[in-house]
ZATOR-552713 format. One line per field, with one value per residue (C-alpha): residue in three letters; y negated, z negated, x negated. Coordinates in Angstrom, 1 decimal, always signed. Example, Ala and Ser with C-alpha at 12.3 -4.5 7.8 and 13.67 -1.06 7.14 Angstrom:
rest = (ALA, SER) .
y = (+4.5, +1.1) .
z = (-7.8, -7.1) .
x = (-12.3, -13.7) .
END
This chain:
rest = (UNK, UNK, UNK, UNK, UNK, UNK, UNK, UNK, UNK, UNK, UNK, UNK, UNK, UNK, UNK, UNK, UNK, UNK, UNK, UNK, UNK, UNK, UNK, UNK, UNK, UNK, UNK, UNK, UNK, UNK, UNK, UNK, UNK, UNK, UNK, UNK, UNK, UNK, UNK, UNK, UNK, UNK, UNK, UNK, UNK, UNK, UNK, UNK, UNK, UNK, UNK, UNK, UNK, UNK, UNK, UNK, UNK, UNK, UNK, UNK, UNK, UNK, UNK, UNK, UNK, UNK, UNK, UNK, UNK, UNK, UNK, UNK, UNK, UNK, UNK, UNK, UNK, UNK, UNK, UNK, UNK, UNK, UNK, UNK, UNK, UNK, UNK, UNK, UNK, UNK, UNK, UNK, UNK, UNK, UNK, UNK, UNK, UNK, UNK, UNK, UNK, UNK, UNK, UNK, UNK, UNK, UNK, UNK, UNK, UNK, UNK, UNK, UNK, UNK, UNK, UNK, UNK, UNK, UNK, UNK, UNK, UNK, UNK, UNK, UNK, UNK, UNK, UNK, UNK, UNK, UNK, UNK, UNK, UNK, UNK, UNK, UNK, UNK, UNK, UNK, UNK, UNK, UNK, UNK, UNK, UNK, UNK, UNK, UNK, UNK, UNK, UNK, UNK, UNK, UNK, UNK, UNK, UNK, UNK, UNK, UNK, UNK, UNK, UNK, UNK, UNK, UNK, UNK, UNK, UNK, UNK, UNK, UNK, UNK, UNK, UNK, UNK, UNK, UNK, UNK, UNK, UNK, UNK, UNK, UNK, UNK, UNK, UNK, UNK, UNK, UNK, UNK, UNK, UNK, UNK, UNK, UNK, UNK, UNK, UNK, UNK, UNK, UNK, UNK, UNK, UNK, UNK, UNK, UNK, UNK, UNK, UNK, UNK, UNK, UNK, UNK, UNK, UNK, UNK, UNK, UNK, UNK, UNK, UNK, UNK, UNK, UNK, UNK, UNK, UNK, UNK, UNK, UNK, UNK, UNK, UNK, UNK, UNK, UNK, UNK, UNK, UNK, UNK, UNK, UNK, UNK, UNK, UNK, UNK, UNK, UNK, UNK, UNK, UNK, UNK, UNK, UNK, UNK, UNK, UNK, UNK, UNK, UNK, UNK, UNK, UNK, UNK, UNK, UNK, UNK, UNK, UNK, UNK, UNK, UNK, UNK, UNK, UNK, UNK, UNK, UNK, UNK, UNK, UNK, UNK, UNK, UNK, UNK, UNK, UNK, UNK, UNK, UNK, UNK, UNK, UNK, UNK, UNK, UNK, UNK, UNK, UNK, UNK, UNK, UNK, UNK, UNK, UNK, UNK, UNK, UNK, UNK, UNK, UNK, UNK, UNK, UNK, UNK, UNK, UNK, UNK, UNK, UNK, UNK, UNK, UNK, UNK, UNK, UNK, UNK, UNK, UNK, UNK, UNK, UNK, UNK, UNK, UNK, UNK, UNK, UNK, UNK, UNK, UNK, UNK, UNK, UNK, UNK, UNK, UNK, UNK) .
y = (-14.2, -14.2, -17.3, -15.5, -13.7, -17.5, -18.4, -15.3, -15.9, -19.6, -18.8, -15.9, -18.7, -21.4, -18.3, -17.8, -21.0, -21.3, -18.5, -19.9, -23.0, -20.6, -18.6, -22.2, -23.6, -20.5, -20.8, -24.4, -23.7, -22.9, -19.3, -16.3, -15.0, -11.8, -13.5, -15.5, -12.4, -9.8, -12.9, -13.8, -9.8, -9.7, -12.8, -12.2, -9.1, -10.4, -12.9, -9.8, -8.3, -11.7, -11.9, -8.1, -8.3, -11.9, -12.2, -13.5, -9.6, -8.6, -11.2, -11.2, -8.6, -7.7, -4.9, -6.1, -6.6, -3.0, -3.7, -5.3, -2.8, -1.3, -4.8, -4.6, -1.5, -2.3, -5.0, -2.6, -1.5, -4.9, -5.9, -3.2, -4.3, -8.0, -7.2, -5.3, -8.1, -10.7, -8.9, -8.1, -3.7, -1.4, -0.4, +3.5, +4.0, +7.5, +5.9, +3.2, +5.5, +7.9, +5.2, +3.6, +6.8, +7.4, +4.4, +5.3, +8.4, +6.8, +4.1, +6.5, +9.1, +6.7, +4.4, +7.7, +9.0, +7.0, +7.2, +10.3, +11.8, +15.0, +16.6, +18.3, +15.6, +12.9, +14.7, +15.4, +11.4, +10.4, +13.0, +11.0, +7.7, +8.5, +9.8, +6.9, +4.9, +6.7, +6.1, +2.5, +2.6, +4.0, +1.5, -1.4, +0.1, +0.5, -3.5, -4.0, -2.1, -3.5, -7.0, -6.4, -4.5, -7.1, -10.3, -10.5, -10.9, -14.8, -17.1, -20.1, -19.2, -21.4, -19.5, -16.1, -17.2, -17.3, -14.8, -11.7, -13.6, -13.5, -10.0, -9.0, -11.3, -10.2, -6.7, -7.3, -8.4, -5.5, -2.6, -4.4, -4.3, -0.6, +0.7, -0.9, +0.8, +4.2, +4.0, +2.0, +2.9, +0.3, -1.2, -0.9, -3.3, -5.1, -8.7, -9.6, -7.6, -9.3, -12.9, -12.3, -11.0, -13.7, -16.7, -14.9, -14.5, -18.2, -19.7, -17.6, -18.6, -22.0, -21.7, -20.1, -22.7, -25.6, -23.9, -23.6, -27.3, -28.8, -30.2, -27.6, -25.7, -22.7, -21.1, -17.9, -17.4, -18.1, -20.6, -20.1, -22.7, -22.1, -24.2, -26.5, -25.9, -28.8, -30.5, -31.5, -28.2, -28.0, -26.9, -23.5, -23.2, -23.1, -20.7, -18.7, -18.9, -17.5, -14.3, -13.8, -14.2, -11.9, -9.4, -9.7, -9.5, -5.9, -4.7, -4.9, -5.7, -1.9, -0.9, +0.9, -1.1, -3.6, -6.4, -9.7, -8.5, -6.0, -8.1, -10.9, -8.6, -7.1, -10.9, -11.4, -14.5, -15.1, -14.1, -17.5, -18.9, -16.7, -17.3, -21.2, -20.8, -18.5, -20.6, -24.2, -24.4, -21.3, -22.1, -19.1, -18.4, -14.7, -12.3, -9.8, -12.6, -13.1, -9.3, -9.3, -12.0, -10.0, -6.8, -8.0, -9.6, -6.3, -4.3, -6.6, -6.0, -2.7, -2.3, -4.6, -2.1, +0.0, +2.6, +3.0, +3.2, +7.0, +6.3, +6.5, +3.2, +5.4, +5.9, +2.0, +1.1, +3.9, +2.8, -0.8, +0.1, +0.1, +2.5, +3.7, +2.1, +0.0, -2.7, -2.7, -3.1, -5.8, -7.7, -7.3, -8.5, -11.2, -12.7, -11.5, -11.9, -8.3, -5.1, -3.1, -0.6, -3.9, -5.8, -3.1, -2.8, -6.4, -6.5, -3.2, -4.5, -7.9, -6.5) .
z = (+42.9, +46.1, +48.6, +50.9, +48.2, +47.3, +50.8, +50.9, +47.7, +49.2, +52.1, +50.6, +48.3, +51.4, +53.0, +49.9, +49.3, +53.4, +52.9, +50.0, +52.2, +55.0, +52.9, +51.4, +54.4, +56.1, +52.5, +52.7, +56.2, +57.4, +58.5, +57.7, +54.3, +55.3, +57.3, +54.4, +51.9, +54.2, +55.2, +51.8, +50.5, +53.6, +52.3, +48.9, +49.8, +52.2, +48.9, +46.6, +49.6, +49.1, +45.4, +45.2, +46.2, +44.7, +40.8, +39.7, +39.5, +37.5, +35.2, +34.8, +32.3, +31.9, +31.9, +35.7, +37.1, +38.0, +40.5, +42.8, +44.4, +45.2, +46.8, +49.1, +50.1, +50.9, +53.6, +56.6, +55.5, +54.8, +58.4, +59.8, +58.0, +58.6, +62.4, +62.4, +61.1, +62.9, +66.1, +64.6, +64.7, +62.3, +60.0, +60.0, +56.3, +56.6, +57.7, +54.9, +52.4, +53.3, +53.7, +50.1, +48.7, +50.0, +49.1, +45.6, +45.7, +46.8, +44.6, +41.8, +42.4, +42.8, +40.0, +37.4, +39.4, +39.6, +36.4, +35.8, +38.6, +40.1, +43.5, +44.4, +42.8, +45.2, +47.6, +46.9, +46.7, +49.9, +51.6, +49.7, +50.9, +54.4, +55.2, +53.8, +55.6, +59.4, +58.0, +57.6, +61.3, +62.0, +60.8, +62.2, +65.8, +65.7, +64.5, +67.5, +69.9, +68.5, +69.1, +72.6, +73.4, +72.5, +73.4, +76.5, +74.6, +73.1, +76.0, +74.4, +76.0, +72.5, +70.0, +72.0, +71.5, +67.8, +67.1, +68.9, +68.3, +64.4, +64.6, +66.7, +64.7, +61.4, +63.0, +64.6, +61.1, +59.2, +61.6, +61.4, +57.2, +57.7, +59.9, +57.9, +54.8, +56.9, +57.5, +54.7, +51.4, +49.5, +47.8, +50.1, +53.2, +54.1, +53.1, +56.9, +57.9, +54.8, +55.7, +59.2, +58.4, +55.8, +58.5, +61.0, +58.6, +57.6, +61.4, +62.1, +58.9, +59.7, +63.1, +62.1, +59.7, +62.0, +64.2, +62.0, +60.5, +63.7, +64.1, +66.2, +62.9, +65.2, +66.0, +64.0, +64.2, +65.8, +64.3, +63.9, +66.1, +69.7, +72.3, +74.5, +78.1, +79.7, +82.5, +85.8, +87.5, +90.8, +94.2, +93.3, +90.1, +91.3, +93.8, +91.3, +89.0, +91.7, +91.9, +88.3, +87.9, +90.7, +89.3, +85.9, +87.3, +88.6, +85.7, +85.3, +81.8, +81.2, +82.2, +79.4, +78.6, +80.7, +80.6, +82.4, +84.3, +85.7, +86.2, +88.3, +90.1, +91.3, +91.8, +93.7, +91.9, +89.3, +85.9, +84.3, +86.8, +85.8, +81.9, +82.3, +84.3, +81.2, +78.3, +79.4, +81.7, +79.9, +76.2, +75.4, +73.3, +73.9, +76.7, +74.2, +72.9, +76.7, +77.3, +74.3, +75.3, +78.3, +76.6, +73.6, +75.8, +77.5, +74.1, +72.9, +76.2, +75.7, +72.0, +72.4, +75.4, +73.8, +76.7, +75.1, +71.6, +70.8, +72.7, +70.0, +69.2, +69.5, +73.3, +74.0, +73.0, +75.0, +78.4, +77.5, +77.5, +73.9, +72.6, +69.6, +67.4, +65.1, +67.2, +68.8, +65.2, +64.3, +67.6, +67.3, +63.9, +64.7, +67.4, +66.3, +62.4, +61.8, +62.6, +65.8, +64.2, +62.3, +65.3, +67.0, +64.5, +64.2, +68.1, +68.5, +65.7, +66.5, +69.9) .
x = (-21.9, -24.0, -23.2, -21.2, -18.8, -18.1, -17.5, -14.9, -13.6, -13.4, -11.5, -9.6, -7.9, -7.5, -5.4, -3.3, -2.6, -1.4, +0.9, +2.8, +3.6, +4.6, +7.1, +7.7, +8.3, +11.1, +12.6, +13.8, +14.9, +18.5, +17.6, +19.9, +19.0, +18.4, +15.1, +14.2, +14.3, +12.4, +10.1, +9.7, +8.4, +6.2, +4.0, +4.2, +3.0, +0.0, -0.8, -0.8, -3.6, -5.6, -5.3, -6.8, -9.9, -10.9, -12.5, -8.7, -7.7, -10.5, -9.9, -6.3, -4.8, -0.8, +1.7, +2.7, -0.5, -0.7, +2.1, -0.3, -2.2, +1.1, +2.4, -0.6, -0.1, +3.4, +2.7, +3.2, +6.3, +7.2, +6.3, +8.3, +11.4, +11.1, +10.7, +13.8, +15.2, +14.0, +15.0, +18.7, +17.8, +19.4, +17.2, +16.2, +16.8, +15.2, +11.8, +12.1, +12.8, +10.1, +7.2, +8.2, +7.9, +4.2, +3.7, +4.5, +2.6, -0.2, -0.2, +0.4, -2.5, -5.1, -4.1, -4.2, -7.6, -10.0, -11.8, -13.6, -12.8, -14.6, -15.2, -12.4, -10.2, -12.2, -11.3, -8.0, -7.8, -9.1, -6.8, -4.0, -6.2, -6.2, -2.6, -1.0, -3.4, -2.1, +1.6, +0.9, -0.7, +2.2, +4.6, +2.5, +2.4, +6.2, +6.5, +4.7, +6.7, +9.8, +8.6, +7.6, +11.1, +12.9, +11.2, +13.5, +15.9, +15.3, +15.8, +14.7, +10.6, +9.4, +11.1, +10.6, +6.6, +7.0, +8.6, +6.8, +3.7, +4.3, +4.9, +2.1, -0.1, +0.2, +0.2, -3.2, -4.8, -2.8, -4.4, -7.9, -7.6, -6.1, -9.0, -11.6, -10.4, -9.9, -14.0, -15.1, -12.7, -11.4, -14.1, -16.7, -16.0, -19.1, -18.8, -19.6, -16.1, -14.6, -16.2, -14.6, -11.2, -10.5, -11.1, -9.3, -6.2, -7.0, -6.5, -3.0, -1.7, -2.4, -1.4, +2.1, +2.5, +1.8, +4.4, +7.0, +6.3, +7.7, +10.7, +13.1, +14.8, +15.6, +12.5, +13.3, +16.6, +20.5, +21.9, +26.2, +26.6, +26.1, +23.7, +26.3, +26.3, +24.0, +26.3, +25.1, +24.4, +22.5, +23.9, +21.1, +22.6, +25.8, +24.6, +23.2, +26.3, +28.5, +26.6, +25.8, +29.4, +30.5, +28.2, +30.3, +33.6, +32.0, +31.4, +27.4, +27.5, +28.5, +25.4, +23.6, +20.3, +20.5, +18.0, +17.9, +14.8, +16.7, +19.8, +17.3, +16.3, +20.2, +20.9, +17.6, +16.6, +13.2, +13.7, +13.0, +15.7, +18.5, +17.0, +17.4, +20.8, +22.0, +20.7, +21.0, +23.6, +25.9, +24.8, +23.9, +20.3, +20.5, +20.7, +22.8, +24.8, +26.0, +26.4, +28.5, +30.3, +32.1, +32.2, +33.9, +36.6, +36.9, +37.0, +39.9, +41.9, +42.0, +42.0, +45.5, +46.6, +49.5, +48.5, +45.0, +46.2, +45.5, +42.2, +39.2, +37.4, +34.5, +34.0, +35.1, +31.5, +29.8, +32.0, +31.1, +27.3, +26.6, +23.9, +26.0, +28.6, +27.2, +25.9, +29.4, +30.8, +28.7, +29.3, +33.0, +33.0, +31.0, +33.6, +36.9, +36.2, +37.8, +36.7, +38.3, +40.3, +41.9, +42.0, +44.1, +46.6, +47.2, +47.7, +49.6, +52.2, +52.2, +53.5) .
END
């Protein structure tokens, strides 16, 4: 070996060994376990990219070692699920299903091609190569938009930081790999590129692992019990209370889409004011949780309204400024512990 394919092979095991702790680490934590599982495939799948391209998979024989050259390939994917999950989206099956299964192909043609192939069959094989390269671009570039969207969501400014930046970190290094293999193949990265890509996956592993080694146990997700309201309010506060309150009692929170920039600015107040006055002083760590809040209460008032019983759950969600049903489902459920159609029979009959 030449001294700087030690120094990568060096570093390339330093970065493995940091994002075992990480997954480690969110393991032994009280997240939800749907962030611990789709957390847990991403790493193993950014270990199974570090492991690749080191002397350990040229040396190791077995009848599942073939399965990691497909695990690599699968980190984009496996971004794009966890940041769905990490920002509480439905996940679009169809595009899930679709980028596993050119995954797959991929993984399958160029596993059975390689040897002893010739021209046409090269060719064939970096045409294979390259689209599932875009698709993974593709995937990444969609993590990142989702963790932009929603990062006014989080009001709680540390655990907003962590999370978008995880996403958009891992994203950052993700594209870098995929654009280097676009131009370069697989195999023939220059080791400077290489040298440099390993250390900067080395620092943001470290650096997401000293963040999620300190103490708050809530940077990645909500925990079931809510934040209590802080007590002492200030004579702004209360100002500020009394129109964010008026503003509910008018029905804003029906607005379709509606963020809290958007809401400052109908109050005519700074974002990070009305983001403190929500979170610390109303105890909630969301902006949707808050939303929900009111339109859940309305939901139940007229789901219990023996006027509105032959009125379809459907179009309560779409006057109450819900994109579509499901996330309506999921936040009734969540409050009520039943679904709507359940919760109006009990409440019809009981009356």
């Amino acid at each position: 070996m030449t001294r700087i394919t030690l120094v990568i092979f060096a570093v390339r095991l330093l970065a493995i060994g940091q994002v075992l702790l990480v997954a480690l680490v969110i393991a032994r934590t009280a997240t939800p376990r749907r962030i611990r599982l789709s957390s847990g495939f991403l790493l193993l799948c950014t270990c199974a990219f570090l492991v690749l391209q080191t002397p350990l998979s040229a040396m190791a024989e077995g009848p599942f070692w073939p399965l990691l050259p497909l695990a690599a390939q699968l980190v984009p994917l496996a971004l794009w699920v966890f940041a769905n999950v990490l920002f509480e989206r439905q996940i679009d099956r169809r595009i899930a299903v679709l980028a596993l299964i050119m995954a797959l192909s991929c993984w399958a043609t160029l596993g059975m091609g390689r040897i002893d192939a010739g021209d046409g069959e090269r060719l064939a094989l970096l045409i294979v190569a390259q689209v599932q390269r875009v698709s993974q671009l593709a995937l990444v570039a969609h993590a990142i938009a989702i963790a932009l969207h929603e990062r006014g969501d989080d009001l709680i400014e540390k655990r907003r930081r962590l999370r978008v930046g995880f996403v958009i970190v891992v994203a950052v290094l993700a594209i870098t790999v995929i654009v280097l293999e676009f131009f370069f193949g697989f195999e023939a990265v220059p080791p400077g590129f290489t040298l440099v890509q390993m250390i900067a996956i080395l620092i943001a592993t470290f650096a997401l692992g000293g963040a999620l080694l300190q103490s708050d146990p809530d940077l990645l997700h909500d925990p079931d019990t809510p934040t209590p309201p802080a007590t002492g309010i200030s004579p702004s506060e209360h100002v500020l209370k009394g129109k964010l309150d008026a503003a509910m009692a008018d029905g804003i929170y029906r607005e379709t889409g509606l963020t809290i920039g958007q809401l400052a600015t109908r109050l005519g107040t700074p974002e990070h004011r009305l983001r403190a006055l929500i979170n610390q002083r109303l105890g909630y760590r969301n902006f949707s949780a808050f939303l929900n809040a009111h339109r859940i209460n309305e939901a139940k008032t007229l789901l219990a309204d023996p006027a509105q019983v032959d009125r379809p759950i459907l179009t309560i969600p779409m006057d109450l400024g819900y994109a579509s049903l499901a996330p309506f489902n999921r936040a009734f459920r969540d409050t009520a512990g039943q679904a709507p159609s359940e919760f109006r029979r009990a409440q019809i009959v009981r009356n």
